[in-house]
N, C-alpha and C positions, 0 to 999 in steps of 0.2 A: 479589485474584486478578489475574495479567497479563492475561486478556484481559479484565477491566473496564478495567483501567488504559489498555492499547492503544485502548478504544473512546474513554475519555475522552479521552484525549491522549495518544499515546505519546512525546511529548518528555519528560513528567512519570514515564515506567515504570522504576521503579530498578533490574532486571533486564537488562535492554537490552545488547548491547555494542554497541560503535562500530560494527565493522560492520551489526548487523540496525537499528542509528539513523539509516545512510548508505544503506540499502535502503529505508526509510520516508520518509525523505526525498526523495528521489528520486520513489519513488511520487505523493508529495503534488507534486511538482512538474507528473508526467504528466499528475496530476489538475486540478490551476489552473492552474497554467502552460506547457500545450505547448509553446505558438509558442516557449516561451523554455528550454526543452530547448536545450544545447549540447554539446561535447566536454567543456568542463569538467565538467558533470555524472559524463559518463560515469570522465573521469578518478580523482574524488571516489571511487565507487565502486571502480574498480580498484585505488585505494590502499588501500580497504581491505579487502582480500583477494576482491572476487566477479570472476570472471569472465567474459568476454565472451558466452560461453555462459548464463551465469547473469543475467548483466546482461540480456539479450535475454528471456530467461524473466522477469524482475522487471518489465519495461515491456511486457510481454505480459499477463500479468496484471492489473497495475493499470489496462491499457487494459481488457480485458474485465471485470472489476467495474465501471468506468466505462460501458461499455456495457448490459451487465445493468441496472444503478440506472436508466440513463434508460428503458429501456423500460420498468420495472418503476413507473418515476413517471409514464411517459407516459402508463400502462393502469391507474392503480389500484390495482396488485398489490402483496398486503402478504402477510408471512410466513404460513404455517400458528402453528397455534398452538405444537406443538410449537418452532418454530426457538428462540425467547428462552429452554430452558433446555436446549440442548442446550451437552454441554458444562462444566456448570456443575455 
């Protein structure tokens, strides 16, 4: 199933196209490596079809899952029971 695959690794998801690989990418950068956020990033993305619009909503995003996880690490907060098979 793709979203087992995407939790595992999504570099390994054989579904994938280039673009939604250069969107995940990119996220993962947001995620470890802000400070190192550049234009090239963003260029990366643009070549492959998202736009600037879009690009802004994708690093919106992965900053608030970013944000969500640490509070939710900071307080102890774990899923209801239903969330692991919703979905599925």
């Amino acid at each position: 199933m793709l979203a087992d695959q995407l939790m595992a690794d999504y570099r390994h998801a054989a579904r994938l196209t280039a673009k939604e690989r250069a969107m995940l990418d990119f996220a993962v950068t947001v995620t470890t490596r802000t400070a190192a956020c550049a234009e090239s990033d963003l260029e990366l993305l643009r070549d492959a079809g998202w736009t600037d619009e879009e690009i802004m909503d994708i690093g919106e995003v992965a900053a608030m899952f970013n944000f969500t996880n640490r509070l939710a690490n900071a307080f102890g907060w774990v899923p209801n029971e239903e969330y692991h098979s919703l979905g599925r």
